[in-house]
Steps between C-alpha positions, in 0.01 A plus 500: 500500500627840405478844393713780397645738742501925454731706640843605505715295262766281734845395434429198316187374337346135626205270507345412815226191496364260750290207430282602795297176632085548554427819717781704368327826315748728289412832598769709334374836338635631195394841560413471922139644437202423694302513166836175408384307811160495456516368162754216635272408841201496248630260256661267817180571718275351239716199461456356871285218617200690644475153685802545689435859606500568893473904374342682318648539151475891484654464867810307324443720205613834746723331641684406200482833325660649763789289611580482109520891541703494857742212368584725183553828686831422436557403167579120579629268250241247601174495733290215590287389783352184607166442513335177687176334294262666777638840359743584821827697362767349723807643388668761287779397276744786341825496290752748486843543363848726623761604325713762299669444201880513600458374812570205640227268636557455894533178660195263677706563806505856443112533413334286792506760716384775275164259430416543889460861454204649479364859435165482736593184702748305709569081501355373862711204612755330328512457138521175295803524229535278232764421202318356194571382170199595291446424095543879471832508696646530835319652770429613862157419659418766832174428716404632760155689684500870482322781740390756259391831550120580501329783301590846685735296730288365766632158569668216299319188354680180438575374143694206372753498179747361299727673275721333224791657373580325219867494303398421117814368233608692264349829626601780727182620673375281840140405477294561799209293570270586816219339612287626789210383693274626844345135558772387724292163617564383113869569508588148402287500221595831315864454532449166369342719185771718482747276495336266234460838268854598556596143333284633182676810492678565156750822416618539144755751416372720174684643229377847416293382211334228710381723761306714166270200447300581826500119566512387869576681799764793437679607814 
């Protein structure tokens, strides 16, 4: 599943794909508009098992027109959430990639720490660190449970998330994969999802021409 990415032109040109498993909805946005996400939720809305539903589908309509906007805000390379039959979104899904041409691509020792930062949050407890070998190269796997800051700052609320930082062949840039969830009892079971997308996960350095065609995810 993807879909091309706007925005400033990085130092090299790639594909980005997953063969997402049932559940997994691609909700990048060419252009980030409401008007964009509303066309996407109506087409994936329509195509669920009215059976299954636990909500009401212009409840999971909402709520997937607007965390299609939220997880574009920032230009990703790649957004997706997953969605259980009854219509629950469980997790968000987003890729990004680092680098500048020229310089050289740091270390997994050097970016495990820097993928515990966060802007509006800090990691509660100790982290889990992994070294993996995935089909899209080398990489470090972070999780941990986060206290985030509420609306206006009153208080913190607990989420949960993992963040892959992922080395590709052949390329310069470090791909960024973070998934994050609030449903902490279900832990288990969306890391388990994470970590069976992150297997799927393709990146395919581009020649200039290439990235012209439009086809596939362009980071």
């Amino acid at each position: 599943m993807t879909t091309p990415n706007e925005g400033a032109p990085p130092a090299e040109e790639f594909e980005c794909r997953f063969e997402f498993q049932p559940g997994w909805i691609d909700l990048t946005l060419r252009d980030g508009t409401k008007a964009e996400a509303k066309a996407l939720a109506t087409g994936v809305v329509n195509s669920l098992n009215p059976l299954a539903l636990e909500i009401e589908k212009s409840v999971v309509f909402d709520d997937m027109v607007d965390r299609a906007v939220d997880l574009n805000d920032d230009v990703p390379t790649l957004a997706a959430a997953y969605y259980t039959e009854s219509g629950e979104a469980l997790a968000n899904l987003m890729v990004d990639s680092y680098g500048d041409e020229g310089v050289e691509r740091p270390t997994r020792e050097d970016v495990q720490p820097l993928l515990l930062k966060w802007a509006n949050a800090e990691v509660a407890g100790e982290p889990q660190v992994a070294y993996l070998d995935l089909p899209a190269g080398p990489a470090v796997r972070v999780q941990a449970m986060l206290k985030v800051k509420r609306m206006l700052g009153f208080g913190r609320k607990l989420t949960e998330f993992i963040k892959y930082a992922v080395f590709p062949p052949g390329m310069n840039s470090l791909i960024v994969v973070t998934v994050t969830w609030e449903a902490i009892a279900r832990t288990e079971e969306i890391a388990a999802l994470a970590d069976e997308a992150v297997q799927t996960l393709r990146i395919t350095p581009l020649a200039l021409g290439d990235a012209a065609t439009g086809d596939g995810a362009i980071g």
